[in-house]
C-alpha positions as CSV (number, residue, x, y, z in Angstrom):
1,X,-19.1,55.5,8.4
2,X,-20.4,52.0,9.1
3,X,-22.2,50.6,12.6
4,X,-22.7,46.9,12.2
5,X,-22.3,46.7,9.1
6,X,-24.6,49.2,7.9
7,X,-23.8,52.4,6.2
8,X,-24.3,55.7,8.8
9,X,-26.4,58.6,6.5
10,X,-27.3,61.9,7.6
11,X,-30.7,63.8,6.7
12,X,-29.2,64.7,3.5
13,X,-26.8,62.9,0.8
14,X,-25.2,63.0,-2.4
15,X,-26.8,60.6,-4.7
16,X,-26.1,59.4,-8.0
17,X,-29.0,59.0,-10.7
18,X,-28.1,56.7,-13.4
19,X,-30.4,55.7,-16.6
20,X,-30.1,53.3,-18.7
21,X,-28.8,55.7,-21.9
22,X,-25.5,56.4,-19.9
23,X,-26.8,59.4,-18.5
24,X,-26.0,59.7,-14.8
25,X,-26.4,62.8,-12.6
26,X,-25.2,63.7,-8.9
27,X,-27.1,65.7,-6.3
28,X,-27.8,65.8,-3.2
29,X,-30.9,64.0,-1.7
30,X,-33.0,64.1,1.0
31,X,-33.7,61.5,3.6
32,X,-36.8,60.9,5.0
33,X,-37.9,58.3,7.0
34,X,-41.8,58.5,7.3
35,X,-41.7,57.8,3.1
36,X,-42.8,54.6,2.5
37,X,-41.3,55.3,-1.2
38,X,-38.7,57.2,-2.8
39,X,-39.6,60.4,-5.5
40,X,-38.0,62.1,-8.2
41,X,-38.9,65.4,-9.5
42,X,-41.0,65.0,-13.2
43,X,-38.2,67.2,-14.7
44,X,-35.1,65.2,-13.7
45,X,-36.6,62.4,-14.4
46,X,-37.4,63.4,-17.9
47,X,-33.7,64.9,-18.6
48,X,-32.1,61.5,-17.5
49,X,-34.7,59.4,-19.5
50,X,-35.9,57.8,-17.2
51,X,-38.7,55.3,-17.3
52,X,-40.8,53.8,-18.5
53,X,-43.7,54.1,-16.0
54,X,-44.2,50.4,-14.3
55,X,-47.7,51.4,-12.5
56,X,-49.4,53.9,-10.7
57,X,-49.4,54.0,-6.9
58,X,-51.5,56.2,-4.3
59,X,-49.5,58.0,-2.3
60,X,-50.4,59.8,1.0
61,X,-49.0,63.0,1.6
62,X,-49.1,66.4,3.9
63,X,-50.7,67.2,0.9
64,X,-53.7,65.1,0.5
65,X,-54.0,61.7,-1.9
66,X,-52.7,61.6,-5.0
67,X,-52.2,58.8,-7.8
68,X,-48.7,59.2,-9.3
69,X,-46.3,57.4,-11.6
70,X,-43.8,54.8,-10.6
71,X,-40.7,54.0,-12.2
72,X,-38.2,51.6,-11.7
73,X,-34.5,54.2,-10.9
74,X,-31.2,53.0,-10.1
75,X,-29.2,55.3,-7.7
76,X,-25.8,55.1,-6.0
77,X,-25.6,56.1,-2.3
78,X,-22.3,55.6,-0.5
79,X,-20.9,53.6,-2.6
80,X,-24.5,50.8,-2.7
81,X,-25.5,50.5,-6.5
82,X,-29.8,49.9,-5.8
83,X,-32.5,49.8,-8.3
84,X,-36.1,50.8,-6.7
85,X,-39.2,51.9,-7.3
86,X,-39.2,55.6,-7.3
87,X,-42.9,57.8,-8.1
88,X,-42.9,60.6,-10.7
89,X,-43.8,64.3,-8.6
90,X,-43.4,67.4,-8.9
91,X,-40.5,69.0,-6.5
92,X,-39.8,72.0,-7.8
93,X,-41.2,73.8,-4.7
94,X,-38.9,71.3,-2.7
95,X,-35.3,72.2,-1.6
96,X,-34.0,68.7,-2.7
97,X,-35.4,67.0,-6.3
98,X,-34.7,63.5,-4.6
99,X,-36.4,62.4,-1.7
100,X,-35.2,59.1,-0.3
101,X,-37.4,56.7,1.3
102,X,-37.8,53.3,3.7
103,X,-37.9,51.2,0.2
104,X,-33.9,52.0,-0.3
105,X,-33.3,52.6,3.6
106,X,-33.5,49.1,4.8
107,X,-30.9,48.2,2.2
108,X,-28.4,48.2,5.3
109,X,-28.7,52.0,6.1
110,X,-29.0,53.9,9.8
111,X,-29.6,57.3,9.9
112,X,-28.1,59.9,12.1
113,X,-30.0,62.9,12.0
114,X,-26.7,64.8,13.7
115,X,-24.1,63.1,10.9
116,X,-23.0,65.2,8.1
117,X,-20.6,64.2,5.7
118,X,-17.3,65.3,4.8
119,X,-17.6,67.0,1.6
């Protein structure tokens, strides 16, 4: 769904992870808006490959201040091809091993809290 000219997301989407050894995997991510930056769980990123770690970056979280790993990822979402910055965490406690964040959101996104896509 597209509102003037920008692709209509939910709170969660299927994603696709690609690195640059062919490897590639879908999943569904979530979408949060207060993230400054997008994450990827430590253990998907090392099954895809992906890296190699650009810089470090402190990141502020319900969880206190921590300095963690950034690596340049490109994802599909809805048919946009984007390569971003994405830091290295640990979400294996999280529902979702992608979080997506306002660094690939104002890449002509809106987001509909109530929208769910067709599956």
């Amino acid at each position: 769904m597209k509102y003037d000219g920008k692709v209509v997301v939910g709170l969660v989407e299927e994603v696709k992870i690609n690195s640059s050894s062919g490897k590639f995997k879908k999943l569904l991510a979530k979408i949060d808006t207060g993230a400054t930056k997008s994450s990827i769980d430590t253990r998907l990123a090392e099954q895809l490959e992906l890296g190699p770690v650009t810089q470090s970056k402190m990141i502020k979280s319900a969880h206190g201040n921590r300095i963690r790993p950034v690596i340049d990822v490109e994802i599909e979402m809805e048919g946009k091809k984007i390569k971003e910055e994405f830091t290295i965490a640990d979400r294996s406690h999280m529902s979702y091993p992608v979080l997506i964040g306002q660094n690939i959101l104002v890449r002509g996104f809106i987001i509909d809290p109530c929208f769910k896509r067709k599956r």
